[in-house]
KEBA-530086 format. One record per residue (C-alpha): residue in three letters; x, y, z. Coordinates in pm, 1 decimal, padded with zeros to 6 digits. Layout:
N
NODE   residuo          X          Y          Z
NODE       ALA          X          Y          Z
...
//
This chain:
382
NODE   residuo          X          Y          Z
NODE       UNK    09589.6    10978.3    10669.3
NODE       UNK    09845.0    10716.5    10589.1
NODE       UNK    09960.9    10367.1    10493.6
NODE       UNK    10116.7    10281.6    10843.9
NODE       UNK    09746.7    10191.1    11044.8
NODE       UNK    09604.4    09939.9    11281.8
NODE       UNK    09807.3    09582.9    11231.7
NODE       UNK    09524.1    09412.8    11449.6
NODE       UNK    09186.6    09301.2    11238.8
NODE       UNK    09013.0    09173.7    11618.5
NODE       UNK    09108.0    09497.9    11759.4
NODE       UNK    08958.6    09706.4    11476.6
NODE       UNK    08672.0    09505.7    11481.3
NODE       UNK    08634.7    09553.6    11850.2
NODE       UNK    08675.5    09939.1    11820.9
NODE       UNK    08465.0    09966.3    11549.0
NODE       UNK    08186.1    09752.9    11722.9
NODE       UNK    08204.4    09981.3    12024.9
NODE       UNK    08195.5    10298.7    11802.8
NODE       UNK    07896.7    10192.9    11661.9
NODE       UNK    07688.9    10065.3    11958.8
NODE       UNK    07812.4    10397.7    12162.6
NODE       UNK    07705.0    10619.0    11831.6
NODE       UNK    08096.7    10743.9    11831.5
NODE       UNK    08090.5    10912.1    12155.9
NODE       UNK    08390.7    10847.4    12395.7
NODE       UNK    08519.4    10524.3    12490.0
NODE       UNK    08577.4    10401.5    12862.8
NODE       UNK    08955.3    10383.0    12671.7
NODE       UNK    08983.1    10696.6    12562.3
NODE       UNK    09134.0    10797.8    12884.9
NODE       UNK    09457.1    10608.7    12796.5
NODE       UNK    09481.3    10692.9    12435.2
NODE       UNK    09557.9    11045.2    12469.1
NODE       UNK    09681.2    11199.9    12798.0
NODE       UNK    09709.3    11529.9    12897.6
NODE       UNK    09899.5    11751.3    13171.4
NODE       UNK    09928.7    12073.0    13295.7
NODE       UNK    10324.7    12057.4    13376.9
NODE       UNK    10369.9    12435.3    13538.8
NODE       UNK    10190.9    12617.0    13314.4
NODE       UNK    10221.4    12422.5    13010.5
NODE       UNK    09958.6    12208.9    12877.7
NODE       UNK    10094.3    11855.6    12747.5
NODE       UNK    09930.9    11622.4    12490.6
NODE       UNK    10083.5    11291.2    12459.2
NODE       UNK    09896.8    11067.6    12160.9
NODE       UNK    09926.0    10731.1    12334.0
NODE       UNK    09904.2    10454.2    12098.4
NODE       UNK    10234.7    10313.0    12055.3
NODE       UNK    10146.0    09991.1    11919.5
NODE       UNK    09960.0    10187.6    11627.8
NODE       UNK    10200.0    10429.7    11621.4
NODE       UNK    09974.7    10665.1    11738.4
NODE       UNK    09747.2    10641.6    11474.8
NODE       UNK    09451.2    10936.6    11519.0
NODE       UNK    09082.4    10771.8    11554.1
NODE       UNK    08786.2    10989.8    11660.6
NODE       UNK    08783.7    10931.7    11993.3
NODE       UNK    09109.6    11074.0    12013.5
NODE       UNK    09008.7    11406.2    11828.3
NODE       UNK    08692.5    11443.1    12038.4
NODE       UNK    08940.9    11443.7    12320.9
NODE       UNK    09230.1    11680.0    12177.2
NODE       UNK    09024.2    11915.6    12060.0
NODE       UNK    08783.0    12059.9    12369.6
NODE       UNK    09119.5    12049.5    12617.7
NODE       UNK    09275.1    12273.8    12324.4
NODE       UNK    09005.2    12518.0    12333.6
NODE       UNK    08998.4    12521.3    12710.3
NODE       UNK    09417.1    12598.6    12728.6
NODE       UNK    09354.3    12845.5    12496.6
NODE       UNK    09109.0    13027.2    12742.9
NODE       UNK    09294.9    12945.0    13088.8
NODE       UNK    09491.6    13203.9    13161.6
NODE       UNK    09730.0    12948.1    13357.8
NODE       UNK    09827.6    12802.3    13021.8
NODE       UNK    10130.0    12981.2    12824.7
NODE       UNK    10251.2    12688.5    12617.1
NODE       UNK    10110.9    12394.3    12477.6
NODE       UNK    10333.2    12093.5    12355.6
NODE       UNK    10243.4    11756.7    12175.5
NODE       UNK    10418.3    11464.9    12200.7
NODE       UNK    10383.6    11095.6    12082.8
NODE       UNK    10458.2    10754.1    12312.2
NODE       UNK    10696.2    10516.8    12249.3
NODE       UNK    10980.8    10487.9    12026.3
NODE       UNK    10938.0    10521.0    11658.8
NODE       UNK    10604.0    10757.7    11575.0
NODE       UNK    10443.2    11056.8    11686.1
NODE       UNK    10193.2    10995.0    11449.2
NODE       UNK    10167.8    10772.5    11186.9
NODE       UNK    09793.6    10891.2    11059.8
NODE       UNK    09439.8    10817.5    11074.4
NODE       UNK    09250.2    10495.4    11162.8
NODE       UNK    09120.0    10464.4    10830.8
NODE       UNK    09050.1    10143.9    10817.5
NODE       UNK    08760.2    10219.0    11076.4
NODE       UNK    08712.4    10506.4    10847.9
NODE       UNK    08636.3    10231.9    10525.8
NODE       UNK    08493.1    10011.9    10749.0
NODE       UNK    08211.7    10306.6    10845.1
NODE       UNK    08193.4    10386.2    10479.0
NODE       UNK    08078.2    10052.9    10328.3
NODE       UNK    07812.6    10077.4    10622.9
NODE       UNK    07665.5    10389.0    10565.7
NODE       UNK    07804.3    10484.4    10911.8
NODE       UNK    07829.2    10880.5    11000.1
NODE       UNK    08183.2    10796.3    11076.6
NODE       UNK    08274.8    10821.9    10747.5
NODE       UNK    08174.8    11182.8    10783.6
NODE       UNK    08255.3    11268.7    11138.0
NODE       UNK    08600.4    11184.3    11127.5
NODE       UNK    08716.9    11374.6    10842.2
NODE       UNK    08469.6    11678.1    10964.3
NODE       UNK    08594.1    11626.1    11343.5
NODE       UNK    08944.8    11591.1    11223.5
NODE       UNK    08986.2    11907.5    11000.9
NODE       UNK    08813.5    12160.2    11270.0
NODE       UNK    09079.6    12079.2    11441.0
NODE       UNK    09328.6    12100.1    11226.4
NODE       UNK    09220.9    12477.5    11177.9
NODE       UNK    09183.6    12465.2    11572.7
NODE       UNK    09579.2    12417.4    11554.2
NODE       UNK    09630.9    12648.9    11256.1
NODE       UNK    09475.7    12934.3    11420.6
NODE       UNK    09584.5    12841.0    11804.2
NODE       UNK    09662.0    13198.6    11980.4
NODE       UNK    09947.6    13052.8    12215.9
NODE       UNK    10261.9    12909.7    12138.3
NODE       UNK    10168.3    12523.1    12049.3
NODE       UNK    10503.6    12286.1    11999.2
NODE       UNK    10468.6    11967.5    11792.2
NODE       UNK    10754.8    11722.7    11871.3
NODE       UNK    10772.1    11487.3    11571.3
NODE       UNK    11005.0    11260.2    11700.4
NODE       UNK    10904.5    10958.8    11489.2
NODE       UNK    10710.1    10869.7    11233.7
NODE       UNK    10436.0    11186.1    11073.4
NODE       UNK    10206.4    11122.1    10833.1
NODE       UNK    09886.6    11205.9    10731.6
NODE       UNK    09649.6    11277.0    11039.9
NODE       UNK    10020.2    11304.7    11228.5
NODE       UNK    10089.2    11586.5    10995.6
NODE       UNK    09790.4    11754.2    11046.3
NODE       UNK    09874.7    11745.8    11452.2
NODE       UNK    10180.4    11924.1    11326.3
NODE       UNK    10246.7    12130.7    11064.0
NODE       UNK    10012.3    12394.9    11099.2
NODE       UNK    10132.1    12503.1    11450.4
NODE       UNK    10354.4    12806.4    11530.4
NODE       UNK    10634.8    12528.1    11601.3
NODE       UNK    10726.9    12179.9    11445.2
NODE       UNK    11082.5    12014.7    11561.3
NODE       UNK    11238.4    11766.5    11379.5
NODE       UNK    11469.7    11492.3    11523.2
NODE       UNK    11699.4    11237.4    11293.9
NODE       UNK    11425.5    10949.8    11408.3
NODE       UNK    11155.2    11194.6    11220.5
NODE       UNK    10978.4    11034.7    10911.7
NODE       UNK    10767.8    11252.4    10700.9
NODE       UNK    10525.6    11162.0    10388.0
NODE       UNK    10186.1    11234.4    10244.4
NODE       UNK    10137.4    10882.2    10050.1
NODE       UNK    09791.2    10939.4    10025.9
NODE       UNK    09771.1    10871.1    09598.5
NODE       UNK    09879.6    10529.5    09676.8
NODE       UNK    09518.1    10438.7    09845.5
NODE       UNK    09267.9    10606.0    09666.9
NODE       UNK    09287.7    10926.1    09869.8
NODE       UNK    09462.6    11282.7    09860.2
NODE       UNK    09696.8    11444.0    10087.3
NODE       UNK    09456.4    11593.7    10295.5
NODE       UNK    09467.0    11756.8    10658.0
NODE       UNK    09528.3    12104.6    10496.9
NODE       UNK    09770.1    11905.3    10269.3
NODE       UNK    09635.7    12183.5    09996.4
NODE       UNK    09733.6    12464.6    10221.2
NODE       UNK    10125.8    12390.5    10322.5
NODE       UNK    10223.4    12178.5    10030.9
NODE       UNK    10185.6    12433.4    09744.4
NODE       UNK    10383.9    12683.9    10004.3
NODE       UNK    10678.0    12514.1    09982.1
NODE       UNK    10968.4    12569.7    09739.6
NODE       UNK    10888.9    12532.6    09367.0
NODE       UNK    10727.1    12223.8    09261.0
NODE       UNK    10851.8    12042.3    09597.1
NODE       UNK    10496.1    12052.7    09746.9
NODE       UNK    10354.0    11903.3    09432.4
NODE       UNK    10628.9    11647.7    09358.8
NODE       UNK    10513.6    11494.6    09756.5
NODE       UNK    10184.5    11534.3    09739.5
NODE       UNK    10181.5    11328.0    09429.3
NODE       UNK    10413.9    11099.9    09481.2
NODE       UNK    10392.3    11035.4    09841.5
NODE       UNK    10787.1    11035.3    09838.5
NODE       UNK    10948.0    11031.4    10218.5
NODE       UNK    11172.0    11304.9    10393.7
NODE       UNK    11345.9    11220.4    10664.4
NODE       UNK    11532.3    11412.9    10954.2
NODE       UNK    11622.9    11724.2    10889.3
NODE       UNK    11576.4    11718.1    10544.6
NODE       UNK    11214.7    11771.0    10698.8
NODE       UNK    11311.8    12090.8    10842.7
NODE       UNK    11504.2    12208.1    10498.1
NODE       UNK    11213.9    12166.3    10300.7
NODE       UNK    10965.7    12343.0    10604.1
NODE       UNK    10776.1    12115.7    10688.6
NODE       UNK    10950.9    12154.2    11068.7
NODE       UNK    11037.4    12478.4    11205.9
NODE       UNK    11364.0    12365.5    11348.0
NODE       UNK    11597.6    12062.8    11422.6
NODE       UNK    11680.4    11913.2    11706.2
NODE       UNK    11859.7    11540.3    11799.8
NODE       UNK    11628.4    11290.1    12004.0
NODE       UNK    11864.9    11225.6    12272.6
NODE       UNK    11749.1    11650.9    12372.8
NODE       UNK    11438.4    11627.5    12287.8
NODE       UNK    11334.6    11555.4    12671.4
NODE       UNK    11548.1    11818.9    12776.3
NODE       UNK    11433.1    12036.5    12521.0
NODE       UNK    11051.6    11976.3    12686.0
NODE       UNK    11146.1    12109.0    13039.7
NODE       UNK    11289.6    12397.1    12906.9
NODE       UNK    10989.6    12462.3    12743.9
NODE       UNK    10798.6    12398.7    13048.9
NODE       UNK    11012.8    12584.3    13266.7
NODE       UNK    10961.4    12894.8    13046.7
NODE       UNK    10802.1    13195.0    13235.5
NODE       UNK    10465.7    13318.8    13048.5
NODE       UNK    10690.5    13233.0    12664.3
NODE       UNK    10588.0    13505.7    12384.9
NODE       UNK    10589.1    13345.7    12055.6
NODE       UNK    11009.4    13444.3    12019.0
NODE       UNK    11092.7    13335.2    12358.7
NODE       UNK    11018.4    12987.0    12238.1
NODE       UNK    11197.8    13022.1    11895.1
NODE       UNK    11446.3    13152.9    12063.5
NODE       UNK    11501.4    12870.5    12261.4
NODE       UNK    11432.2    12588.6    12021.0
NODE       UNK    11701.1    12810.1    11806.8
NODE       UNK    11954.6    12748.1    12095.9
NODE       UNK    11864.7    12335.4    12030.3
NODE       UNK    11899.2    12374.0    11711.9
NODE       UNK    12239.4    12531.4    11698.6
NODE       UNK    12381.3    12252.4    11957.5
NODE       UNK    12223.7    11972.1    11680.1
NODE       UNK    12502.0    11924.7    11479.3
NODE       UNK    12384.1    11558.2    11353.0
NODE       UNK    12374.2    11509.2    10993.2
NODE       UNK    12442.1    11923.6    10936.9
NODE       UNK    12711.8    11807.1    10646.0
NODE       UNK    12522.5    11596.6    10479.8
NODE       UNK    12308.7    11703.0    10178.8
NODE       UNK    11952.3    11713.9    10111.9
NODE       UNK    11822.0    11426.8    09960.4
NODE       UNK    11672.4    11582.2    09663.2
NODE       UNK    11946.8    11850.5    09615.5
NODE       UNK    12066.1    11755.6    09303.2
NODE       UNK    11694.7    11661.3    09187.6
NODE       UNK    11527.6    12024.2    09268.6
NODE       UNK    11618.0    12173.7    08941.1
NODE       UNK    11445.9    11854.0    08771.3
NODE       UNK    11129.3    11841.1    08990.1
NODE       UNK    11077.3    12225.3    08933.1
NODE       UNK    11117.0    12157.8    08546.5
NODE       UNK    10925.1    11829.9    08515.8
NODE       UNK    10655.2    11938.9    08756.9
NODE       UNK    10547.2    12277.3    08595.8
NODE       UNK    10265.4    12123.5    08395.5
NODE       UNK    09875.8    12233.9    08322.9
NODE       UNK    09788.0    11862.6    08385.5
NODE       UNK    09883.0    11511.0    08537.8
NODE       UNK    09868.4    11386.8    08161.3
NODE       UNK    10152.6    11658.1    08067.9
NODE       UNK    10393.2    11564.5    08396.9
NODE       UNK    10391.3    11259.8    08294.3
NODE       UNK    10509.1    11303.4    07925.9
NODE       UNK    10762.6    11558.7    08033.3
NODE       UNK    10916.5    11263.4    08272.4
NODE       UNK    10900.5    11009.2    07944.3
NODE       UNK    11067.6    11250.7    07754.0
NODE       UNK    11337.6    11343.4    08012.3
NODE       UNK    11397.4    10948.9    08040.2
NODE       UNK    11672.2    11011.7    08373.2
NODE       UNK    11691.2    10742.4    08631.9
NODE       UNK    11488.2    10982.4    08826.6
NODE       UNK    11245.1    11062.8    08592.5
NODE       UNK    11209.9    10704.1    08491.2
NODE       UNK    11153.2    10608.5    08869.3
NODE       UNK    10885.5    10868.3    08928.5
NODE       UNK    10692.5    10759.0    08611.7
NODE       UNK    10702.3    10424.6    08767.7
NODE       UNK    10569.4    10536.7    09096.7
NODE       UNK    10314.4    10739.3    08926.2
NODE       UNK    10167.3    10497.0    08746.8
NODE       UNK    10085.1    10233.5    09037.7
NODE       UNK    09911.3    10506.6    09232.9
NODE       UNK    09507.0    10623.3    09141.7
NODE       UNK    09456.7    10841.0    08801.4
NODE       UNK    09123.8    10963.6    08996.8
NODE       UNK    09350.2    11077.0    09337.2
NODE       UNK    09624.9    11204.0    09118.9
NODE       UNK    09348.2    11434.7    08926.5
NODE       UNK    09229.0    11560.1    09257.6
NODE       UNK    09532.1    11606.8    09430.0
NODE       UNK    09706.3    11816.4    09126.6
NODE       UNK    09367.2    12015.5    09121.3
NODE       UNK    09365.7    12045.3    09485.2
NODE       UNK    09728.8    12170.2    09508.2
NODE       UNK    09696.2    12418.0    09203.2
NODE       UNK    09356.2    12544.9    09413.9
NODE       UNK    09520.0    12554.6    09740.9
NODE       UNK    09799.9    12781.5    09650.3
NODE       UNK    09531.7    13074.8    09614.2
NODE       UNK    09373.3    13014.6    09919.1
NODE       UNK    09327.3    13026.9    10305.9
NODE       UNK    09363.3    12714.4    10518.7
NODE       UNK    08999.6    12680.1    10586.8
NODE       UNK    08943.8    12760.5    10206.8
NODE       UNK    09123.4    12483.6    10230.6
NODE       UNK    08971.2    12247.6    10467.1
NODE       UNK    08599.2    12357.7    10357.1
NODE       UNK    08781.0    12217.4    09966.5
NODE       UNK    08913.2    11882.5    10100.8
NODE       UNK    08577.8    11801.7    10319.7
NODE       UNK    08433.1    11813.6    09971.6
NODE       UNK    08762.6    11585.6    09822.6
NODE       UNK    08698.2    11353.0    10131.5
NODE       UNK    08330.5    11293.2    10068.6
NODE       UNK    08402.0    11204.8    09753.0
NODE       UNK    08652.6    10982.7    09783.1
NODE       UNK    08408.8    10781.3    10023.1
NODE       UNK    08108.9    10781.3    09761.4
NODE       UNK    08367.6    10642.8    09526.8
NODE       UNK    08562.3    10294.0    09455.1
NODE       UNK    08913.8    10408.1    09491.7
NODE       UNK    08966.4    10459.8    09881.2
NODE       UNK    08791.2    10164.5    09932.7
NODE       UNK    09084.7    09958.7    09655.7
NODE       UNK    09328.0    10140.6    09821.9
NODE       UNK    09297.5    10012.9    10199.7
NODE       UNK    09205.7    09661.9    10061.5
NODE       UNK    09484.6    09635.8    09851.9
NODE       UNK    09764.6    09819.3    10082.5
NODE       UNK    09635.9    09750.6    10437.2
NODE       UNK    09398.4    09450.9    10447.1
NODE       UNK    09502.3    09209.6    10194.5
NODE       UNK    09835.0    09351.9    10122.7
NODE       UNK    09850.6    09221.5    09780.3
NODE       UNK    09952.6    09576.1    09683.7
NODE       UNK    09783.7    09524.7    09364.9
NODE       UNK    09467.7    09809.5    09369.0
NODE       UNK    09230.0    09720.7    09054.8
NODE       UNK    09200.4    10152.3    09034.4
NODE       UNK    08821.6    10242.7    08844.4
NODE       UNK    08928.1    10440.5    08597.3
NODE       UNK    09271.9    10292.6    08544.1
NODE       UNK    09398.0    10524.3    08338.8
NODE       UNK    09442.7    10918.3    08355.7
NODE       UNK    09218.8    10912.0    08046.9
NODE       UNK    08991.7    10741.7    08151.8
NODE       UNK    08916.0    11039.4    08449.2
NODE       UNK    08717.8    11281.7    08299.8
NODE       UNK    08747.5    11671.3    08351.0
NODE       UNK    08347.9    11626.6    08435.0
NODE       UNK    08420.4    11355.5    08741.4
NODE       UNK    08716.0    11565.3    08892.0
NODE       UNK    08463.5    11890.2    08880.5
NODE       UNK    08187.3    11695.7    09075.6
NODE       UNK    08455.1    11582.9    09349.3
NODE       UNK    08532.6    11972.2    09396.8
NODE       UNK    08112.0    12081.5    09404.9
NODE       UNK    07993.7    12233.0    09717.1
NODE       UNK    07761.3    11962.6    09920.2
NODE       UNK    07524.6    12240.9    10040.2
NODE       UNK    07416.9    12242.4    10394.4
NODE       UNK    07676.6    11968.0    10451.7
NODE       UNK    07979.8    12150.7    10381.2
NODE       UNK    08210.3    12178.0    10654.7
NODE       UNK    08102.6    12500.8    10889.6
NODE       UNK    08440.4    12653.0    11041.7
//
């Protein structure tokens, strides 16, 4: 999910209507929102929504994921690559305004997409051939979730990476609670509840992307690919390696957070969201200062979950994972915050959420337990 969603209220509307009426099943559009080719014997996904910057709605997953399943069968398919249209995202998130929208109505969209959207997500994470996400753009949220849990993620200097889920109500889902914890020291905590950006190939120094490679080759990078002869797993690493090593863009320059690491790892290892925040008080930096600030605009309810979710994560597997945020999601749509979040940051834009609780305090142990309960029968079934 993320901030950067649908700019157009009548086409919303007009999606949403048609979602409804058809009970979510495909649109006469859906054709033209995501395209796929069989280029030699690679299989080709190109999210085509420029105008939302590719922003993932159901109709998109129902699309994506049965033509993944079927490349993974055909014996005719080596490779698969995704791609996004246009200039500046490959995928900027989820429609979740719709996903509000459906909410408020009692709609089963409000469960289908998050249910629709993490089966695939483990679709990707457990794909058998080599799949290639080219995040040349804009990847957040749902664009992440296209991404990072594929054998290969490449990074250009145009590549824009967040999680800024705490800022409406929500959590860095997507398997959020799976890669984030992985990552170097507190790092993975320090994004997920912040929703601070990476950009270029500070995305590939932190993991996030497996390599990095300039836009200008990124088309010539793709037929390569294609033009690769039945690829095992290091054929393609080997080649994006080659990309890499001719990338020399940016290679002096340091990583953004380099001389912050030491202080995120040290602030950051905490038993609670109540103790981060007094060690960043106490530490009183510019930097510490800043994220106290940022902290305390965002929900006390997500940042509960999300610190939860990443301490949980760390211990298990990604559908452990998945089945855990389902349960995160649901909540999060039976409760006020989500709902604040959109209003305040995509539909009004006042950018002042009225959070319920408004204070860290004020979210008790007992609410953050229920968020995390099993729902039974309607757990998600991987």
């Amino acid at each position: 999910m993320s901030l950067i969603i649908l700019t157009s209220a009548h086409r919303l509307r007009s999606i949403f209507r048609l979602q409804r009426i058809q009970g979510h099943m495909m649109s006469s559009k859906a054709g033209s929102e995501v395209l796929f080719e069989k280029v030699g014997n690679a299989g080709v996904i190109t999210l085509n929504r420029p105008k939302a910057l590719n922003a993932l709605n159901l109709t998109m997953i129902r699309h994506i994921y049965p033509q993944l399943k079927k490349w993974d069968k055909d014996s005719e398919t080596d490779i698969v690559i995704i791609k996004g249209a246009g200039e500046k995202a490959f995928c900027a998130g989820g429609d979740i305004r719709a996903v509000t929208e459906a909410g408020k109505a009692g709609d089963s969209l409000a469960q289908d997409f998050f249910r629709e959207e993490y089966i695939l997500n483990n679709t990707i994470g457990t794909y058998q051939k080599p799949y290639v996400a080219l995040i040349d753009g804009i990847t957040m949220g749902g664009g992440v979730g296209l991404s990072v849990h594929g054998r290969f993620r490449v990074a250009t200097e145009k590549t824009l990476f967040a999680m800024p889920e705490t800022g409406i109500g929500l959590f860095p889902d997507v398997g959020g609670g799976y890669f984030l914890p992985r990552l170097r020291g507190k790092l993975g905590l320090f994004l997920a509840l912040t929703g601070f950006r990476l950009k270029g190939r500070d995305v590939q120094r932190v993991g996030v992307a497996t390599h990095f490679v300039q836009s200008e080759k990124i088309a010539s990078l793709e037929k390569d690919l294609v033009d690769l002869k039945s690829p095992s797993v290091s054929d393609v690493a080997q080649l994006l390696d080659t990309y890499q090593e001719q990338s020399r863009l940016d290679a002096e320059k340091p990583f953004v957070l380099q001389e912050q690491t030491e202080a995120i790892d040290r602030l950051f290892s905490a038993g609670s969201v109540e103790e981060i925040m007094e060690n960043l008080k106490k530490d009183g930096s510019a930097f510490a200062l800043k994220q106290t600030e940022i902290l305390a605009k965002v929900s006390p309810t997500s940042l509960k979950l999300t610190f939860r979710q990443i301490q949980e994560g760390a211990r298990m597997s990604l559908q452990e994972v998945l089945v855990m945020e389902y349960r995160l999601s649901q909540a999060c749509m039976r409760g006020h915050d989500f709902y604040e979040g959109v209003r305040a940051v995509l539909i009004d834009k006042d950018q002042s959420p009225k959070w319920k609780p408004s204070t860290l305090s004020g979210v008790s142990e007992q609410a953050v337990e229920e968020c995390f309960s099993s729902l039974a029968e309607r757990d998600l079934k991987l």
